[in-house]
N, C-alpha and C positions, 0 to 999 in steps of 0.2 A: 415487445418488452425490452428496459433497456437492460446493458450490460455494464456490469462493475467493471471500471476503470481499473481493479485490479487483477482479481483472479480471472479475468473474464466471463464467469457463470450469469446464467440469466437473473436479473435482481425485480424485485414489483415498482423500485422508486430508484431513482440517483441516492448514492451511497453518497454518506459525508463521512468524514477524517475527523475519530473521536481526538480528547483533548491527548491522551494516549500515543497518538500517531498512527491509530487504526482504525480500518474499515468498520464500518459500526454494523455492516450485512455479513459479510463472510469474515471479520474478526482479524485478517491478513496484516501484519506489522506495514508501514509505508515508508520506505529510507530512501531520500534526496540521493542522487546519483552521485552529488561532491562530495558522500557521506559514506556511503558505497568505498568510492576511489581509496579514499583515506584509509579506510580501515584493511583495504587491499594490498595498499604501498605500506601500509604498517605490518603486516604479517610475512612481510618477505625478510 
């Protein structure tokens, strides 16, 4: 069975990334890692 690319839980299909920015199986938000950074170096 494969597994979600995000949470890692077992999924029945390959999960696709709603227009939202989420996992359309397990609902998980998906934030770009230079998106991440940003909002990290902005709270210091």
């Amino acid at each position: 069975m494969a597994k979600c690319g995000i949470c890692g839980g077992e999924a029945p299909r390959q999960p696709c990334i709603t227009e939202e920015g989420r996992c359309d199986l397990c609902g998980r938000k998906v934030v770009l890692a230079e998106e991440k950074k940003k909002a990290k170096d902005q709270n210091k």
